[in-house]
C-alpha positions in Angstrom: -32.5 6.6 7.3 -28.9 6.6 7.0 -28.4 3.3 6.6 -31.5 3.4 3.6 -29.3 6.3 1.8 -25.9 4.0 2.0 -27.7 1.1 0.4 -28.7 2.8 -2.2 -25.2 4.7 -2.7 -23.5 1.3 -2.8 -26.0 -0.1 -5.9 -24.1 -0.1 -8.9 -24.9 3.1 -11.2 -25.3 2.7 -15.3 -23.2 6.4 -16.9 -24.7 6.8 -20.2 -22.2 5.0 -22.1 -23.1 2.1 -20.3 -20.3 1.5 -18.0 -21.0 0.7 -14.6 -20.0 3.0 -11.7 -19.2 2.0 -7.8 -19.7 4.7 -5.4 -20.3 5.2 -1.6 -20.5 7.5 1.3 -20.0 8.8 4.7 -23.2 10.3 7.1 -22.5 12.5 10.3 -25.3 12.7 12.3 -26.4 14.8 14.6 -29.4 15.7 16.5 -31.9 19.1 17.7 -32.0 19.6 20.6 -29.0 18.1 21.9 -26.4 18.8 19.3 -27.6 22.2 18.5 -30.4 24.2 18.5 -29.5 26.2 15.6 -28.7 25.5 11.8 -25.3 26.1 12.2 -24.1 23.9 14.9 -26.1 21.3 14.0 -24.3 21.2 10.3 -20.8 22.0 12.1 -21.6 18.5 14.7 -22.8 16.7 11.6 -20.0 17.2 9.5 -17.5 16.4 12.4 -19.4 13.6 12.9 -19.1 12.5 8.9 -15.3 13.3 9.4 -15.1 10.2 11.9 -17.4 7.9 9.6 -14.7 8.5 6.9 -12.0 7.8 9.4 -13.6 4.4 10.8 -13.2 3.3 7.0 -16.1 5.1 5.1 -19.5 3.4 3.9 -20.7 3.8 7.2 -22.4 6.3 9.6 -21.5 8.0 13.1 -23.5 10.3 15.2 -22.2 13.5 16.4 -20.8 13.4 20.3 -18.7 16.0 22.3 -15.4 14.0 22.4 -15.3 13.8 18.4 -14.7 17.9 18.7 -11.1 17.1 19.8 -10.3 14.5 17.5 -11.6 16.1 14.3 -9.2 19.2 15.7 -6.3 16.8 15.9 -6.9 15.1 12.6 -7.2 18.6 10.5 -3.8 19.7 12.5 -2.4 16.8 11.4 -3.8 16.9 7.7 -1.9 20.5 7.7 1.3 19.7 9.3 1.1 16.7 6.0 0.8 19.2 3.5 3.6 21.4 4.8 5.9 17.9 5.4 5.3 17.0 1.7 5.7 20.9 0.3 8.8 20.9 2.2 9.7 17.1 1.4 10.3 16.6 5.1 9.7 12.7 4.7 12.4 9.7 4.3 12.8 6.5 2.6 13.8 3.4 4.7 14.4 0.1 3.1 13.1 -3.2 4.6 15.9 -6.0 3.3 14.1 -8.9 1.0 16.5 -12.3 0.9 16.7 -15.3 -1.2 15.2 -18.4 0.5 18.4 -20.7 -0.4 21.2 -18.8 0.7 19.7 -15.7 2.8 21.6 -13.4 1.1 19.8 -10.1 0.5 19.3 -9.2 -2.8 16.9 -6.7 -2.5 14.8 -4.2 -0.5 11.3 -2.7 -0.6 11.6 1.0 0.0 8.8 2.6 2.8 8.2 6.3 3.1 8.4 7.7 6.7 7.4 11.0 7.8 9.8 11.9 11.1 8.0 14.0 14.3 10.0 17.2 15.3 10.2 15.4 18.3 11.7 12.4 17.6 9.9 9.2 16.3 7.6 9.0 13.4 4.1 9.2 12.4 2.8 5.5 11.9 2.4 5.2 7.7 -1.3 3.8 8.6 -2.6 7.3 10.2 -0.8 9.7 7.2 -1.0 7.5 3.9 -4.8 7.2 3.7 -5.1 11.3 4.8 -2.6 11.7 2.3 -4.8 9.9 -0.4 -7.2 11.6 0.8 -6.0 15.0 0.3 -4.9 14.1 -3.2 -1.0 13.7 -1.8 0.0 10.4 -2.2 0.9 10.8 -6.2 3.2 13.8 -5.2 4.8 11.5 -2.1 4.8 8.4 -4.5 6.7 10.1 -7.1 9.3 11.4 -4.9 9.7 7.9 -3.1 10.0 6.0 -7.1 12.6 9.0 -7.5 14.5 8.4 -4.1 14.7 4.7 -4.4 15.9 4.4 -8.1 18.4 6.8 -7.5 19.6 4.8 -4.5 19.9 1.2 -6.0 22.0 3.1 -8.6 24.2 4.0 -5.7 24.4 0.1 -4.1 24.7 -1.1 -8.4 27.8 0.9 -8.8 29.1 0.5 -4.8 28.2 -3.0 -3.9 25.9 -5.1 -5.5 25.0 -4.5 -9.7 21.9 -7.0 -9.1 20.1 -5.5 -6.4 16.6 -4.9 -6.7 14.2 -2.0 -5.0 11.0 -2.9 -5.0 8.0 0.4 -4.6 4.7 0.2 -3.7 2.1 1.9 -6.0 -1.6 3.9 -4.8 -4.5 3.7 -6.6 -4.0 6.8 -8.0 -0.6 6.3 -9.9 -2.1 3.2 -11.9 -5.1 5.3 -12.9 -2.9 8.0 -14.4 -2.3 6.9 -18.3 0.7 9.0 -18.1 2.1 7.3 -15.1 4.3 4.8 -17.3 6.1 8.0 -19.2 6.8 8.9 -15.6 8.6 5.7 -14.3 10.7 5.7 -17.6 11.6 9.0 -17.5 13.0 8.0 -13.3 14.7 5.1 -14.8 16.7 7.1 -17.6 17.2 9.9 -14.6 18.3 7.4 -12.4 20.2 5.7 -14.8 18.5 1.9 -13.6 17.9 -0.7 -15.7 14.5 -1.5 -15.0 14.4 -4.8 -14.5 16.4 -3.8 -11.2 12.8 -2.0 -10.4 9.6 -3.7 -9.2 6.4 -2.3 -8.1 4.2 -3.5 -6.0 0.3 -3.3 -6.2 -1.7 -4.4 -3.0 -4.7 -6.9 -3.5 -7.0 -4.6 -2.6 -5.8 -2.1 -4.8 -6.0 -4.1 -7.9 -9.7 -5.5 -7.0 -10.5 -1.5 -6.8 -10.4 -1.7 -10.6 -8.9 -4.3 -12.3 -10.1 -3.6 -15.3 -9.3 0.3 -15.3 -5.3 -0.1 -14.1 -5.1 -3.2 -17.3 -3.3 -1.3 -19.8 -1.2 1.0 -17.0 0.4 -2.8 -15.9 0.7 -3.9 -19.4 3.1 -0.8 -20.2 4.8 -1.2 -17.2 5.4 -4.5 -18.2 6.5 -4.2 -21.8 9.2 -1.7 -20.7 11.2 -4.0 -18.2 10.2 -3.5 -14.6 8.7 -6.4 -12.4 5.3 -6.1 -11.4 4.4 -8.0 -7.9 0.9 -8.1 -6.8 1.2 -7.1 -2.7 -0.9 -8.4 0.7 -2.1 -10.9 -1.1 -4.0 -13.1 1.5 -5.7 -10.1 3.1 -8.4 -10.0 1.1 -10.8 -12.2 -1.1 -9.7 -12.9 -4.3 -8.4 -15.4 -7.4 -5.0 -16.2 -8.7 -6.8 -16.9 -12.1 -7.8 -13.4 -12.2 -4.6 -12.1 -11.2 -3.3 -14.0 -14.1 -5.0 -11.7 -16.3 -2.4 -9.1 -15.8 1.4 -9.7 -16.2 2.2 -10.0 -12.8 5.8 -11.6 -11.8 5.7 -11.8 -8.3 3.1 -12.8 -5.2 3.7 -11.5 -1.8 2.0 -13.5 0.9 0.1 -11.0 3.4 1.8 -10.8 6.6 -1.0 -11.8 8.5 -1.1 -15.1 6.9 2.4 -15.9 7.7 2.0 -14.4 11.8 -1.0 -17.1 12.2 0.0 -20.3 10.1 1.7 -21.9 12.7 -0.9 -22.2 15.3 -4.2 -21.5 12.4 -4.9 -24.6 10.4 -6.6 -22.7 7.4 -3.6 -20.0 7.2 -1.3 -23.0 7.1 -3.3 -23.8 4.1 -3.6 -20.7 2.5 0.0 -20.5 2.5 0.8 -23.9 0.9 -1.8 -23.6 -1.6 -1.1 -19.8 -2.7 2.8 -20.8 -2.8 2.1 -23.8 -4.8 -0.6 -22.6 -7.5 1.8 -19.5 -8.1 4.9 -21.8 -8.5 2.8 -23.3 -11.5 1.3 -20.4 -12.8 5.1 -18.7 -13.0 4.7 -16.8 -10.3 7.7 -16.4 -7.3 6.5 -16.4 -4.0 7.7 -13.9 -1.3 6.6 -14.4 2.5 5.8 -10.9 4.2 5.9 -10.9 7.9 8.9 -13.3 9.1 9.5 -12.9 12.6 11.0 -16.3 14.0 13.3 -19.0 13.0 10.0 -21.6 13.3 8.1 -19.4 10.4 10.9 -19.5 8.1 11.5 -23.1 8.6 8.2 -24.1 7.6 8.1 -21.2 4.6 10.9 -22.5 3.6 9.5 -26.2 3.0 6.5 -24.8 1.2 7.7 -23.3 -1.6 8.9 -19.7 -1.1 10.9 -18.2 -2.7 12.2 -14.7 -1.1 11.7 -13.3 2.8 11.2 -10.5 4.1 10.7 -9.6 8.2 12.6 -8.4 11.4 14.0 -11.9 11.3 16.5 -10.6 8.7 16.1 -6.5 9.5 13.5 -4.3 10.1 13.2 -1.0 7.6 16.4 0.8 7.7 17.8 4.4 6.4 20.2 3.7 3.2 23.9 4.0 5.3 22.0 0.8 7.9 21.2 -0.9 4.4 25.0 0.0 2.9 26.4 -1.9 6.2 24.1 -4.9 6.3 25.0 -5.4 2.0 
């Protein structure tokens, strides 16, 4: 039965002005007698149960056992010690250096939010960025990063470098907002950044979400000076011809591509081929993911044009990214 009800969720639906809509859903399941023998428990188990389908990556169904109690209880804890981190703004930007492929200087760095435990450490970005997309967070915590990272290639402009770039990633979310290009100009003129020292990044799978929807967000982007790179790409299926339908700048080859091609025939492949199709179509190429000397050897023959990887520094606070420049 559940799986019957997420079929018919995942059909497209028609609104009445004829645009089609893509939905889905999450079923918790659970079962009389042995869940519950009232109402109440057996919606309370069925809901925790849903809470772990949405968690194993939605579209999908779970049925209701004991152990899920403790992790549902962990996961809400950790959804409200989120909301007081960003109300507070208890997170951090760290910077992952990007270098040019001739002369491995750096010449950039992509800036990654991290959220620091009271204990020392941090909480991994893939357990808190999709609960805070989830709770409606991640434009709140986007903005501030866009903010933080301007403001801090101003600093290395006027202190070390006046070409260095900082590159941002962008959710779903912030391209679906018309007003979010206002926003990134009014950063910029804060910030005081020219914005072709600014590039945002837009994963694969975010772009294929809704291509059509984020158009005219990248278009404005575009027209007002900042880069636009298109992000994992590699992960995911999808078409450089329909990239090429939005004015994208740069191509970042997925990480998992670049761990593999050494010993995977077809990843080798994928690399060459994305490298060289984006060379012609005006694209530049950055490898994700460099971790040995053997990697960048073999990048470096196929056509890329900036790295980034612990091979040249893994994400660092701004004073580790002031030394290294």
């Amino acid at each position: 039965m559940a799986e019957r009800i997420l079929d018919s969720l995942r059909r497209p639906f028609t609104t009445r002005m004829g645009k089609e809509v893509l939905i889905g859903g999450s079923i918790g399941v659970s079962l009389f007698p042995r869940d519950g023998e009232e109402a109440l428990p057996l919606m309370r188990n069925a809901d925790t149960a849903m809470y772990r389908a949405k968690a194993a990556g939605r579209n999908t169904y779970e049925f209701f056992a004991a152990e899920m109690t403790q992790q549902v209880q962990g996961q809400i804890s950790l959804e409200n010690e989120l909301r007081k981190a960003v109300r507070n703004m208890d997170l951090t930007v760290f910077y992952q250096p990007v270098v040019e492929a001739e002369t491995l200087n750096v010449m950039g760095a992509e800036a990654l939010v991290r959220w620091p435990q009271a204990e020392g450490g941090f909480v991994p970005p893939s357990q808190f960025i999709p609960i805070a997309e989830e709770l409606g967070l991640i434009e709140e915590i986007g903005g501030w990063v866009l903010w933080n990272a301007c403001s801090q290639a101003k600093v290395w402009h006027e202190k070390l470098n006046p070409d260095f770039r900082v590159a941002v990633n962008l959710a779903w979310r912030q391209l679906r907002d018309p007003e979010f290009p206002d926003r990134v100009r009014e950063v910029l003129e804060g910030a005081g950044l020219d914005p072709r020292f600014l590039e945002l990044e837009i994963a694969e799978e975010v772009l294929f979400r809704d291509p059509e929807g984020v158009g005219d967000t990248l278009f404005r982007l575009n027209e007002m000076g900042v880069s636009l790179s298109i992000d994992n790409f590699g992960s995911s299926h999808s078409s450089l011809k329909q990239m090429r339908r939005h004015p994208f700048k740069i191509l970042k080859l997925d990480r998992s591509c670049v761990a593999d091609m050494l010993t995977s025939h077809e990843d080798a492949v994928l690399v060459e081929t994305a490298a060289i199709m984006a060379r012609r179509l005006g694209l530049r190429v950055v490898a994700e993911g460099v971790e040995t000397e053997a990697q960048l050897a073999f990048l470096r023959e196929h056509y890329c044009d900036m790295f980034q990887g612990y091979l040249f520094g893994h994400p660092l606070p701004p004073e580790e990214i002031m030394k290294l420049l």
